[in-house]
C-alpha positions, 0 to 999 in steps of 0.5 A: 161719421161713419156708419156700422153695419149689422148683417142678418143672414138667414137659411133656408129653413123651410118654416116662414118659406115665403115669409120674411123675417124682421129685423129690429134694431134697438126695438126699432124695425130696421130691415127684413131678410127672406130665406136664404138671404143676408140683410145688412142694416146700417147702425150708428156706431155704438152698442145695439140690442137686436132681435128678430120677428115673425107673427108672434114667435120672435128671437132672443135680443142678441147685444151687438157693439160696432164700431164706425166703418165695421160690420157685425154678421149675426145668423138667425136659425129656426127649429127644424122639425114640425115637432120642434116648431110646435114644441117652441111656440108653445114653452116660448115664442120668445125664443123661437128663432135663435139669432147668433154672432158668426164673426167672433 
């Protein structure tokens, strides 16, 4: 069987400066990945949920299906002012960071 891969890559916000984030993979910890950096995390092919977290601010589950040898590139970008971080704790930490499909 081959394996599929998810890639996190993450940029160099300066919240959770030297801090990773966590990746789940399906509700699982699977990875973590620091400021800019990518983690690649290998999957079995199918359909996964995947989100991310720091603490208690987390992102949205972003549905990925990969197939056996292909990869999936997601990015994950964080509130950019001290007034917006606040702001997002505060209305929903549940979707503080925003994670996102790049390859397509």
């Amino acid at each position: 069987m081959n394996d599929a891969t998810i890639r996190v890559t993450r940029g160099g916000e300066y919240f959770g400066l030297g801090r990773s984030l966590r990746i789940f993979v399906d509700g699982s910890l699977a990875g973590r990945v620091r400021r800019n950096r990518t983690a690649e995390v290998r999957v079995a092919p199918g359909a996964h949920e995947v989100h991310v977290k720091m603490d208690w601010c987390r992102s949205e589950a972003q549905a990925v299906d990969v197939a056996g040898g292909e990869a999936v590139a997601l990015r994950v970008t964080i509130p950019s002012t001290i007034w917006t971080h606040a702001r997002a704790m505060r209305s929903d930490p549940n979707r503080f960071f925003r994670l996102e499909r790049t390859d397509g």
